[in-house]
Every structure is written in structure tokens, then in C-alpha cells.
N, C-alpha and C positions, 0 to 999 in steps of 0.2 A: 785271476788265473783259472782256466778250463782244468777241467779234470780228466785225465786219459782215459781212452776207452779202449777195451779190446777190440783185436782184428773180428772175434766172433761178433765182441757188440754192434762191429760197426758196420758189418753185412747183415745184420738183424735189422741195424737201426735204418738204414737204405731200402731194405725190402719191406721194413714198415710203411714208411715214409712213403716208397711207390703206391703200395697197394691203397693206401689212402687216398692219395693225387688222383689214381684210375679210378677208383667207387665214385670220388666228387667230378671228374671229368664225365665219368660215365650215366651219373645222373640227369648232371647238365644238357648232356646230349639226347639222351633218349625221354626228356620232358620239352626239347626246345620246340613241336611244335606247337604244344598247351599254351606255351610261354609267349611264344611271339602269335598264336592264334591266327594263322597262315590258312586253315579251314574255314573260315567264317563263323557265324554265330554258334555252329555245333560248340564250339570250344571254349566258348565263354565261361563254362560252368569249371572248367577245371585251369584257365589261366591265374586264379589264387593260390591254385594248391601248387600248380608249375612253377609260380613264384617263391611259393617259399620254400619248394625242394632247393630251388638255384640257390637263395640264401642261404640256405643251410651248405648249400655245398660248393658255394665261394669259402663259407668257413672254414669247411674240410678241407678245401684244399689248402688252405692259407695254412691251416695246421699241421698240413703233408710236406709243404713246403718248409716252415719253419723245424720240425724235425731235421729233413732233409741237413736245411744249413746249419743246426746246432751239431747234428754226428759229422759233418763233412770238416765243421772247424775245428774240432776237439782231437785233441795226439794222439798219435796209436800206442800204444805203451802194449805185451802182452801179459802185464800183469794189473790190466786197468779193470775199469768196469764194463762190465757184460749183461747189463738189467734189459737192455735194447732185445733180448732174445724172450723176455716176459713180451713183451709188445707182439712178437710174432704168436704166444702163445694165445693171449687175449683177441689177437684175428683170425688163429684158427678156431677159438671154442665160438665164437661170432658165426665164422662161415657154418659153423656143424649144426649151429642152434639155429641159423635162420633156414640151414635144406630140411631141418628137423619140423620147422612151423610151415614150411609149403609144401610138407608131406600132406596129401587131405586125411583126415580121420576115416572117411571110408569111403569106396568107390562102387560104382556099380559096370557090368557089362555093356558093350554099345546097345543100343536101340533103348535101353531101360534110362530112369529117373531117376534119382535119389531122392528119399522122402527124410529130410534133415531131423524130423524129429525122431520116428522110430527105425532112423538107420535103414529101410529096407526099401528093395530096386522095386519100380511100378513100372511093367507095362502093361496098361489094358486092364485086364483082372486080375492079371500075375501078378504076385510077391514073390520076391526071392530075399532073399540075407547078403546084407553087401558083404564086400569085403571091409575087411576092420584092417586097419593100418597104423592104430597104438603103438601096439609093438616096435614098429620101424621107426616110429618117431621120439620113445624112449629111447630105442638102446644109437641111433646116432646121436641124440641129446647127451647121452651119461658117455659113449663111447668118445665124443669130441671134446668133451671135460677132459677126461681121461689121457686124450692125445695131446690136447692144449697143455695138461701140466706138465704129460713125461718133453715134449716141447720146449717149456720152459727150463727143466731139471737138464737137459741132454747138450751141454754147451761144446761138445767135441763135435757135433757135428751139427755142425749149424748151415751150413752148406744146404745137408738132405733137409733140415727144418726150414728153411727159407723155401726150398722149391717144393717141398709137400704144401706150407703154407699159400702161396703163392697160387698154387694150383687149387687147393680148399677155397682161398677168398675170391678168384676169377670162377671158378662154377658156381658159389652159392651167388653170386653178383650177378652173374649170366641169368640163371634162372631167377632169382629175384629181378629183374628190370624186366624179363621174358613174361612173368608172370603177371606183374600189375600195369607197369605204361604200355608194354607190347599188348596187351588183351584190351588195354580201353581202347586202341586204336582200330581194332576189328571188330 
């Protein structure tokens, strides 16, 4: 016998479910031409690692999928369980953590360089002081904890948490794929 779920769980448990299917779709697509190495020899060097993004993310999906059809089969009861709204919590504190690590630690003005060890812009003879971007990268780190759990604690409105979430896991995804397969290809 299945165990009922609520109407909140069960719009958690489907915008889980999605948002996972899109990450593993969307991997797949923005590594397939590493994968099938469509470029010639330039690509050789990264058709292993294209491989085993796609395995990984056949899994995901299989996983998105399987969610999927475990909340789709399970009865609506409005006094069932609602843990499917933790799932949406755990992919927003995901998305906050990962805009959090491709914030850079510190940048410099155009025309200058960053000098990685002592943080400061060169050009020419110039030194200047980059900018430091700690800051932004704590407080979305501890602020997306923060919103991750009132998330999970806030089950009246699961509605506003799905599409906050939703919209958290499609920008840090954007910019993550923007970031590392979109940059190898230029």
C-alpha cells in the first residue's frame, strides 16, 4: 500500500522531479559536442570527461524520472505527507551554493590582469587592488541555507516555493553550463 501525499507534497515532489530531468537534459546537451566529437581532433581531450557527464546524467535523469512516477502514483490525501517540499529546499540551497562558488574571489578592471596570488590588477607597471568578492559569496552562501530551510519549514505556500525554487535552480544551471562547457568552446 502507497502512502498518501499532500496536494503541497505533490507540487514539490513534480517541480523536484522537473528541475532534475532539466539539469540532466541540459547537461547532456550542452557537452554533446565533446561527446560525439563533431570538431575533429581538438575534442579528443575532453570526449572522456563528455562521457561521463552523460552517464551521470542518464542517472539524473532516471532519478527525475523515477521521483516523477513515485509522487504521480501515490493518493492525494490533504492530510498526507509533505517531505517532497524538503526536496525543493535542498535544490534551492544547491542553486545558492553553486552562484555562490562561480562568484570569482576577486576581479579586476578591463584592460588589467589578475595576479592570483597577491590578488592585485597588473597592467604595465600599474598595481591597483582588485576587487574582493568574499563578501557576496558568504552572505548568498549562508542567505540560500537560510531560504532553503524557511523553504522547507513554509508548507502553505508551496506554490511561491516551487516557482522561487524553480527559478533559483534554472539561473544557477544557466550560469553553471554558461560557465564551463559554454567557455571550453570559445
Amino acid at each position: 500500500m502507497r502512502a498518501e501525499i499532500s496536494p503541497a507534497g505533490k507540487i514539490a515532489g513534480f517541480v523536484t522531479a522537473g528541475c532534475i530531468i532539466v539539469a540532466g537534459i541540459a547537461f547532456i546537451a550542452t557537452s554533446w559536442d565533446e561527446l560525439t566529437c563533431a570538431k575533429g581532433p581538438s575534442c579528443e581531450d575532453w570526449a572522456g570527461a563528455a562521457g561521463l557527464v552523460s552517464l551521470v546524467s542518464l542517472a539524473v535523469i532516471g532519478a527525475g524520472l523515477r521521483i516523477a512516477w513515485t509522487v504521480w502514483r501515490r493518493p492525494v490525501d490533504p492530510e498526507g505527507s509533505g517531505l517532497w517540499i524538503w526536496g525543493l529546499s535542498v535544490l534551492f540551497i544547491l542553486a545558492a551554493l553553486a552562484v555562490a562558488l562561480l562568484i570569482p574571489v576577486a576581479t579586476c578592471p578591463s584592460g588589467t590582469s589578475l595576479d592570483p596570488v597577491f590578488r592585485l590588477c597588473i597592467r604595465g607597471t600599474e598595481r591597483l587592488p582588485a576587487t574582493q568578492w568574499m563578501w557576496a559569496k558568504w552572505a548568498i552562501a549562508i542567505g540560500g541555507i537560510g531560504v532553503g530551510i524557511a523553504i522547507g519549514r513554509l508548507r502553505r505556500i508551496v506554490v511561491v516555493s516551487a516557482i522561487v525554487t524553480a527559478l533559483a535552480w534554472t539561473f544557477a544551471l544557466t550560469w553553471l553550463l554558461r560557465e564551463t562547457f559554454a567557455k571550453a568552446h570559445s
